[in-house]
C-alpha positions as CSV (number, residue, x, y, z in Angstrom):
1,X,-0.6,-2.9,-29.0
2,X,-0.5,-6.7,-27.6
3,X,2.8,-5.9,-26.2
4,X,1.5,-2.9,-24.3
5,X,-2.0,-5.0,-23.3
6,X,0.4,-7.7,-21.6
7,X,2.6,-5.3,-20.0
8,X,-0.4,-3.8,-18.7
9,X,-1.7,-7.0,-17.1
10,X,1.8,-7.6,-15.8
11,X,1.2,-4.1,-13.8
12,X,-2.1,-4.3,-12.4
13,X,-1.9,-8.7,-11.3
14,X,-3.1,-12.1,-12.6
15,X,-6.9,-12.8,-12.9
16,X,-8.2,-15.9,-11.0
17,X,-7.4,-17.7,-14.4
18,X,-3.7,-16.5,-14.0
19,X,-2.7,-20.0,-15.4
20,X,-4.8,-20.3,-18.3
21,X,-3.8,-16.3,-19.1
22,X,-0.1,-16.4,-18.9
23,X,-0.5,-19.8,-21.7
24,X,-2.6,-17.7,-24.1
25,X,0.3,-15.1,-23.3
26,X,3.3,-17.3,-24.3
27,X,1.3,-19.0,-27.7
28,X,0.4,-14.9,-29.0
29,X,3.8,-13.9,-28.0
30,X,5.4,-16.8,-29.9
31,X,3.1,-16.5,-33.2
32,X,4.5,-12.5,-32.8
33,X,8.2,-13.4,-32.7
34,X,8.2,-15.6,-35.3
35,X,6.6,-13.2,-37.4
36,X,9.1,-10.6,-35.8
37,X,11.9,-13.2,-37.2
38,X,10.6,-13.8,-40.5
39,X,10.5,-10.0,-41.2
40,X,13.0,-7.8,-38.7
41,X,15.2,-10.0,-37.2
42,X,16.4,-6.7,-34.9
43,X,12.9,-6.1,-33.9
44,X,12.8,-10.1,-33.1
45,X,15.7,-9.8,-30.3
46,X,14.3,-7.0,-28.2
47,X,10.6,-8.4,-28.4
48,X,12.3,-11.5,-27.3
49,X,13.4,-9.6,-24.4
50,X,10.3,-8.2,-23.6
51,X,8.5,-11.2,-23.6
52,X,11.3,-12.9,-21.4
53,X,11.1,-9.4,-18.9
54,X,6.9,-9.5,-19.0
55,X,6.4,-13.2,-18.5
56,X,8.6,-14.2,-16.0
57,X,7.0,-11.1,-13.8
58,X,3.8,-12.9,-14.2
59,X,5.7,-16.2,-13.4
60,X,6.5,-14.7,-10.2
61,X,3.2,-13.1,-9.8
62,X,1.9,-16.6,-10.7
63,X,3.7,-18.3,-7.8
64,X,3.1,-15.4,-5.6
65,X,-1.0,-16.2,-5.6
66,X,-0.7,-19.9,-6.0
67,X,1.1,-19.3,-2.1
68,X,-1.5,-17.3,-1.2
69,X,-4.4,-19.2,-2.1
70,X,-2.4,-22.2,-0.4
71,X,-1.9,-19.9,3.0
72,X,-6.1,-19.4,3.1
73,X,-9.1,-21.3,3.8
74,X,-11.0,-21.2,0.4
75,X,-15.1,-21.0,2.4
76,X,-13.6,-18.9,5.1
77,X,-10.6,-16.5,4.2
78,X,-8.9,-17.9,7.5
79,X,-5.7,-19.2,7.5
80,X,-5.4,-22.9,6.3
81,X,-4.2,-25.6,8.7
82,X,-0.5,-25.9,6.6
83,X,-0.3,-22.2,7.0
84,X,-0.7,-21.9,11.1
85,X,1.2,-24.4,11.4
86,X,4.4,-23.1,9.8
87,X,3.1,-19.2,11.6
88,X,3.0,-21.5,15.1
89,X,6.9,-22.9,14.4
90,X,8.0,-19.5,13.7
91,X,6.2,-17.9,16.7
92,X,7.5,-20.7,19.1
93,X,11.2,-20.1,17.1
94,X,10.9,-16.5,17.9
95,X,9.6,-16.3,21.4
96,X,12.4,-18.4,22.4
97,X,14.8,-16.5,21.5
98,X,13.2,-13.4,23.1
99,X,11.7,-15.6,26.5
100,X,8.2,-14.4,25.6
101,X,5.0,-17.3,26.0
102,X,3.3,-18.3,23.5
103,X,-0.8,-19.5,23.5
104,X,-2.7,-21.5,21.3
105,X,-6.2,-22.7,21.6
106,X,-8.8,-24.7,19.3
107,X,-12.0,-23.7,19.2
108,X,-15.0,-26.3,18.4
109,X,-18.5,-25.7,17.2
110,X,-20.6,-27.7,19.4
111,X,-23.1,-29.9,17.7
112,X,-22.2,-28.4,14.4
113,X,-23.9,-31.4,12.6
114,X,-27.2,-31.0,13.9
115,X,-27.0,-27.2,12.6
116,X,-26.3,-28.8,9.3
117,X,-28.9,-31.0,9.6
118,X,-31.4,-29.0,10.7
119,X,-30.9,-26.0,8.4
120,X,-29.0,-27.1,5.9
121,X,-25.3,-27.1,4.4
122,X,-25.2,-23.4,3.0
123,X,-26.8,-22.5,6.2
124,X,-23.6,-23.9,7.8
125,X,-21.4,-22.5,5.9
126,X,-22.6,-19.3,6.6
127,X,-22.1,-19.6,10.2
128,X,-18.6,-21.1,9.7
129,X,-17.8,-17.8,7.9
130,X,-19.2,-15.6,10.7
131,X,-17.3,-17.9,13.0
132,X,-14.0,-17.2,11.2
133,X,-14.9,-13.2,10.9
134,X,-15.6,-13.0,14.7
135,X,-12.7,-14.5,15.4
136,X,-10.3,-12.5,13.5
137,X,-12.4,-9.2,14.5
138,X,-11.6,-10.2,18.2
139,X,-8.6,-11.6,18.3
140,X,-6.2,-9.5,15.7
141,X,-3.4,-8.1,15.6
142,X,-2.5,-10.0,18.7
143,X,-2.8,-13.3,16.7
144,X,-3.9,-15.5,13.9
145,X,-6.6,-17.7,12.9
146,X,-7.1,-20.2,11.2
147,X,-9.5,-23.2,9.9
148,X,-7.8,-26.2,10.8
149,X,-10.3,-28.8,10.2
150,X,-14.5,-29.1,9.6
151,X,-15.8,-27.2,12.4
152,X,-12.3,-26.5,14.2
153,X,-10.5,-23.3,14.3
154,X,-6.8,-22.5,15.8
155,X,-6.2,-19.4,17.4
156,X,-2.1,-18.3,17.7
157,X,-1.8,-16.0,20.1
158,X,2.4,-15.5,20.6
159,X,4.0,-13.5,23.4
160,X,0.4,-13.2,25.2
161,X,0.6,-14.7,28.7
162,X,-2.3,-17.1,29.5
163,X,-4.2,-15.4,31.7
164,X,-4.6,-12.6,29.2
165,X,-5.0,-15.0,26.5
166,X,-7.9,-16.8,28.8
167,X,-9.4,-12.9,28.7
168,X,-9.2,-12.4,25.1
169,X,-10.9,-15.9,24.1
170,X,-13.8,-15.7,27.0
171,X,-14.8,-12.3,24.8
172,X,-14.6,-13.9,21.7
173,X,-16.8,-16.8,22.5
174,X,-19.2,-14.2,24.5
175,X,-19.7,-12.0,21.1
176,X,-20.0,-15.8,19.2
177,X,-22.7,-16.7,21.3
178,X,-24.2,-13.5,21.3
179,X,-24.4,-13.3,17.0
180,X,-25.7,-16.8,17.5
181,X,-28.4,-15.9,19.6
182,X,-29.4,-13.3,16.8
183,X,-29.2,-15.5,14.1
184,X,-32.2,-17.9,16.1
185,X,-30.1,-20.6,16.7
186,X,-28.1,-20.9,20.0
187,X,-24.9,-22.4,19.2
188,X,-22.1,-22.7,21.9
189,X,-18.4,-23.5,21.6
190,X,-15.9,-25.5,23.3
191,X,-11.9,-24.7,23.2
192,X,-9.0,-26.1,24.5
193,X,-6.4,-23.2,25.5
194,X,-2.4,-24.3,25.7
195,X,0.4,-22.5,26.9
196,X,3.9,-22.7,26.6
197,X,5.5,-19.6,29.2
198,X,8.7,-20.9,28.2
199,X,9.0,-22.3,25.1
200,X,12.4,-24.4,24.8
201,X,13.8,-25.0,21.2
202,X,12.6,-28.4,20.7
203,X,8.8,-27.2,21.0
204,X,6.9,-27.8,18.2
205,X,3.6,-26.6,16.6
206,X,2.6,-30.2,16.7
207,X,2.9,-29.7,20.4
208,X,0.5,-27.1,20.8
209,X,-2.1,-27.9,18.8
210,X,-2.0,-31.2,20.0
211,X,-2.2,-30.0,23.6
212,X,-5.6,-27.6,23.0
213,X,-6.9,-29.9,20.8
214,X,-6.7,-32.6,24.0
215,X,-8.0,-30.0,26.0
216,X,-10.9,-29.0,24.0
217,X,-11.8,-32.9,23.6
218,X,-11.8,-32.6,27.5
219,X,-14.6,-30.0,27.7
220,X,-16.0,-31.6,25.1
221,X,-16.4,-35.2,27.7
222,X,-17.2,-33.1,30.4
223,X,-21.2,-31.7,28.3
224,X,-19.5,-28.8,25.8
225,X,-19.8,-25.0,26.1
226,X,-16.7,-24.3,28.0
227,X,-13.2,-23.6,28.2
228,X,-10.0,-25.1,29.5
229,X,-6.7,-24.0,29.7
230,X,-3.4,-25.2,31.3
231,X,0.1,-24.4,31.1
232,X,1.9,-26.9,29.0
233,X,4.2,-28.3,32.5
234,X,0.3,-28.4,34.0
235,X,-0.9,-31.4,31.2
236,X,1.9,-33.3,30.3
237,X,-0.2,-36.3,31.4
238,X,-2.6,-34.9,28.7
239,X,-0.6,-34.4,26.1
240,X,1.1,-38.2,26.0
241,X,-2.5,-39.5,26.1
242,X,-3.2,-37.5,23.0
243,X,0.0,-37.1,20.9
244,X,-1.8,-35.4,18.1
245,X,-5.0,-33.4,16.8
246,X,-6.6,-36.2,14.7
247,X,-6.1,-38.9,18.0
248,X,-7.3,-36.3,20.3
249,X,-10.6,-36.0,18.3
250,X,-11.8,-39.6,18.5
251,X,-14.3,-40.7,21.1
């Protein structure tokens, strides 16, 4: 009956206390097999076998959420930063070979501390959820998204030119504003668009996001609510001013 209830769990996935599970797993199975031993030594062997069979598929299952819960955002369900930026080295790996562009853009909640402020935390988080849902609602298949820092999301958008990709984030940040509106609190948004329509093999996630990052702290100087985009052999002057995201974002 206990091997049957493990095999079982084995089948249908680990719980969200996968860890703590598969331990209780391992100390029952071992109090069995020595009892197994003590008794039928040729019942002891294939149990063994069993347990070796059942528990390293929850191993593996184990493993298999531990990456998964690493890839998302825990408040949002977007991707986490770690996990665009290995999804943006593979796009810009790809597209090379195939001579397709590749767009990425950060998006910024203007005034985001004020809304916290002023409603609250939970409040805040709730919009940053909505944000996240929006964005993916909008912007998939054709790309991902994820939460790369506080207030900040990165959009990948991979073999979309950037006039098309300037298209597809304009809408985006029209249906934002719009579900702010409703919600009673006018909230606007700033992003930074960056395109590579060539990507060479030494380009580098890095360079992207530190390009719209630059670009978004641009509109952000210039009074917020906007968007700016360039072409990355447009704003090389740009992007050796502000080698990287968390430079890019001081005042």
């Amino acid at each position: 009956m206990y091997a049957a209830a493990i095999l079982k769990r084995a089948r249908t996935g680990l719980a969200d206390h996968a860890a703590t599970v598969l331990l209780i797993d391992i100390v029952a199975a071992s109090f069995v097999l020595t009892v197994y031993w003590w008794f039928s030594p040729a019942k002891a062997v294939w149990y063994s076998l069993f347990c070796l069979v059942v528990f390293g598929w929850e191993i593996v299952a184990l493993v298999v959420r531990a990456r998964e819960l690493a890839d998302r955002d825990a408040l949002t369900g977007a991707g986490s930063r770690a996990y665009f930026a290995r999804v943006t080295q593979r796009a810009l790996r790809d597209c090379a070979r195939s001579g397709r562009p590749v767009a990425l853009a950060v998006l910024d909640c203007d005034d985001f501390k004020r809304v916290n402020e002023r409603f609250g935390h939970q409040v805040g988080d709730e919009i940053l959820i909505e944000v996240a849902d929006i964005l993916r609602k909008q912007l998939t298949p054709n790309g991902t998204v994820a939460r790369l820092w506080g207030d900040a999301f990165g959009i990948l958008l991979p073999g979309v030119p950037l006039p098309s990709a300037r298209v597809l984030l304009e809408g985006a940040k029209a249906r934002l504003e719009s579900r702010m509106s409703e919600r009673g609190g006018p909230m606007t948004f700033s992003i930074g668009l960056w395109a590579e329509p060539n990507p060479g093999p030494s380009a580098t996630a890095d360079q992207l996001l530190a390009g719209a990052d630059a670009l978004m702290f641009t509109v952000k100087r210039g009074g917020r609510n906007g968007l700016l985009c360039r072409h990355s052999h447009e704003a090389l002057e740009t992007l050796e001013q502000r080698p990287n995201p968390e430079f890019a974002r001081q005042p």
